[in-house]
C-alpha positions as CSV (number, residue, x, y, z in Angstrom):
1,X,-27.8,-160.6,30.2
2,X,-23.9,-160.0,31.0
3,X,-22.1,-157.4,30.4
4,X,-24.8,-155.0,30.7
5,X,-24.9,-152.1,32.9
6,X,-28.4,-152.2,34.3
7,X,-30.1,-150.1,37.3
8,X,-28.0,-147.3,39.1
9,X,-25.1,-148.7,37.5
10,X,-25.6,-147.3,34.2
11,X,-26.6,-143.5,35.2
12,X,-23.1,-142.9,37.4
13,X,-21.5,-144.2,34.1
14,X,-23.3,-142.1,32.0
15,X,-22.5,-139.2,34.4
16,X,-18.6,-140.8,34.9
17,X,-18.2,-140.7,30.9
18,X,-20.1,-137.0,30.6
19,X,-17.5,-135.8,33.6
20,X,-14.7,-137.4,31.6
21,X,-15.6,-135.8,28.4
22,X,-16.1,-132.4,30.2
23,X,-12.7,-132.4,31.8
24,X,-10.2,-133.7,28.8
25,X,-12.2,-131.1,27.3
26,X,-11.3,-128.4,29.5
27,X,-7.8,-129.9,29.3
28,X,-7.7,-129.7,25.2
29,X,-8.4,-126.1,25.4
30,X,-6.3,-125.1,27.9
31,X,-3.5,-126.5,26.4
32,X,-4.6,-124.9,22.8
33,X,-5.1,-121.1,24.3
34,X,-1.9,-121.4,26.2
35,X,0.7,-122.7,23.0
36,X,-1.7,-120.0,20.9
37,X,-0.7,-117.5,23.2
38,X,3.2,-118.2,23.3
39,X,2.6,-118.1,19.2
40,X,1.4,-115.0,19.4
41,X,4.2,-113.7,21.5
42,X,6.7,-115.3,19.5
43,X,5.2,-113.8,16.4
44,X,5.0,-110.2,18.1
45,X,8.5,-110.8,19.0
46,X,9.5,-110.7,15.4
47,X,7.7,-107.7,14.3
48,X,9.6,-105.9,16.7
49,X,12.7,-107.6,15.6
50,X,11.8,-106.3,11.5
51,X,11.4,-102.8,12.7
């Protein structure tokens, strides 16, 4: 059959995708603790300010 990923082929896929999905992951995160962090510092920022 064509197009199918047969013998060795198909686990370094598997393993390719699972890597892939691991590391824009990691990136998703990263980026979403670091712009929570600057909130949070922008946010402290004002309570200062109001005091």
């Amino acid at each position: 059959m064509t197009g199918v990923i047969s013998g060795g082929g198909q686990w370094a896929f598997v393993a390719a995708a699972y890597g892939l999905t691991v590391v824009l992951t990691g990136i998703v995160l990263w980026t979403s603790w670091r712009a929570m962090t600057k909130a949070e510092k922008r946010s402290d920022a004002l309570r200062r300010d109001r005091k």
